[in-house]
N, C-alpha and C positions, 0 to 999 in steps of 0.2 A: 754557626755564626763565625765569621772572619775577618781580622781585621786588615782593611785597604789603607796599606798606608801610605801607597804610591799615589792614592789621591786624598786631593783633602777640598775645605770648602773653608770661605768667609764669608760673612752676612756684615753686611756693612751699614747699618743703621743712621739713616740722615737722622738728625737733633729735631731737626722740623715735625718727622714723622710721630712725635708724640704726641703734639698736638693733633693728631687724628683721630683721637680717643672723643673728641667734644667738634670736632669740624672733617666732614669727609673730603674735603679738598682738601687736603696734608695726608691723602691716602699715596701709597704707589711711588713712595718717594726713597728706596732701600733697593739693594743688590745683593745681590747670591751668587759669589764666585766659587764658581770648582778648580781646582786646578789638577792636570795630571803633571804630577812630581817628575815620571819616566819621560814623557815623552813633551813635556812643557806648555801642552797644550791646556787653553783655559776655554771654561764657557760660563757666560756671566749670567742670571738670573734678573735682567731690569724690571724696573717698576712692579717691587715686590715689596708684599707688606707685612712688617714683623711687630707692628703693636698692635695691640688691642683697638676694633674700634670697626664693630657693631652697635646698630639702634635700633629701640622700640618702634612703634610706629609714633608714638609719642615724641617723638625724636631725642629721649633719651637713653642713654650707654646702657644696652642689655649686658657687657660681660664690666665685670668690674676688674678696670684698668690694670690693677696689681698681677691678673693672671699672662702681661707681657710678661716675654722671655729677659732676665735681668743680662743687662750689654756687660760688655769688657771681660767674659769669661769663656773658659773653653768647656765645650760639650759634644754629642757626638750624634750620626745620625744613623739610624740603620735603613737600606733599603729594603724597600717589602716588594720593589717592582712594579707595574701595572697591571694587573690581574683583576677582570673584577671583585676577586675576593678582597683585592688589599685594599679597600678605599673605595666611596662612592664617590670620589674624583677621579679625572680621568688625568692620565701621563703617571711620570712616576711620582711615588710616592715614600716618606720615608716617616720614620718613629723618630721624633726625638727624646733624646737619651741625654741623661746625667746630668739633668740642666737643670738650673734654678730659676724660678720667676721672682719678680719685683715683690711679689710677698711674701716674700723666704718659703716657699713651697718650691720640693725638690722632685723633678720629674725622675720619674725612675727608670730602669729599661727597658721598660712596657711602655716608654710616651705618657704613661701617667702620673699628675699629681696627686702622692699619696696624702696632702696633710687636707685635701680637698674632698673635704667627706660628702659633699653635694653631689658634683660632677664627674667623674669618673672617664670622658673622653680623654682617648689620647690626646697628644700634643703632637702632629704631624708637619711637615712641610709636604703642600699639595697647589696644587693651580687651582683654578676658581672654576672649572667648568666641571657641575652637577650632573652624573650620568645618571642618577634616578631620576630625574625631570629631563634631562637632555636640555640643559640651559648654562651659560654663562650668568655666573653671581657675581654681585661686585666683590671688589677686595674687602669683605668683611671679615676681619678677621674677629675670634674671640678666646683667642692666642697662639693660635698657628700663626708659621712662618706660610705665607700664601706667594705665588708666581702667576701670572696672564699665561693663561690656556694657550697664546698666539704660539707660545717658545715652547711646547712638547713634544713634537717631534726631534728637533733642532736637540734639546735637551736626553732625550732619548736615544737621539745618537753619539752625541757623546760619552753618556753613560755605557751602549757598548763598545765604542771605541777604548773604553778604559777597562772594561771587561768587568764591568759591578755588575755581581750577582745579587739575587735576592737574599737576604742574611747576614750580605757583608755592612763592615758598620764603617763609616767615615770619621775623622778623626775633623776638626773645627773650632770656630769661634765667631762670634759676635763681636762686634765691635762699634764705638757708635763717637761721635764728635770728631770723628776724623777724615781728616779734609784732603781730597781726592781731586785735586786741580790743577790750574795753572798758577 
């Protein structure tokens, strides 16, 4: 494992997008910026989604809201590459590390929440298209950071224009009520 420090990432959390947790039209409203440090070059992650906010068929919240990723702190990502080993999403895919959720549960370097004695999936940043069905899901997230399938190639090349390996770990932050305009 290595750590890239020449690239780094923000996830920029619209305020809006929490209300997605109770209405899926406040989905897809968040950005995932890479930057490469060496060579200045960025590629952004649009209409990405980083709360919580999966539903029953009932149309009630199957993951409980607390397991979003908690904003305004730094955490890190590792990439695991696109392999089908690393993920049954397709593009790259990455473990999130050293982060804490809204319920004081601290993801560890495994992408997992230890104090979550239920659930045991990592916490990944992945796109929404399902290679064991061969299908596009919506942006359900049930605490991944999720990205549109559309930008994986695009996304993929950038990753090797910055030369991230599999193992190397990105250095980050979340960030959220911060206003990105004119």
């Amino acid at each position: 494992m290595s750590d890239k420090k020449d690239v780094t990432f923000k996830i920029i959390r619209d305020s809006r997008s929490r209300g997605s947790y109770k209405d899926k039209t406040l989905r897809q409203l968040d950005i995932i910026v890479f930057t490469n440090n060496v060579t200045g070059k960025t590629f952004t992650l649009y209409n990405s989604q980083t709360v919580v906010s999966n539903f029953k068929k009932d149309g009630n919240p199957k993951t409980d809201f607390t397991n979003t990723i908690r904003s305004n702190e730094d955490f890190t990502l590792q990439y695991l590459g696109n392999s089908p080993s690393s993920s049954r999403y397709k593009g790259p895919v990455f473990n999130v590390q050293n982060a804490n959720t809204d319920g004081l549960g601290i993801i560890n370097e495994n992408g997992v929440d230890e104090l979550d004695s239920i659930d045991l999936r990592p916490y990944r940043l992945h796109s929404n298209y399902d290679k064991n069905s061969n299908t596009i899901l919506p942006m359900a997230s049930d605490g991944c950071p999720m990205y549109p399938y559309e930008q994986i190639q695009d996304f993929e090349d950038f990753l090797n224009e910055s030369n991230i390996k599999p193992g190397d770990v990105i250095k980050g932050r979340i960030e959220e009520n911060v206003f990105y305009g004119p």
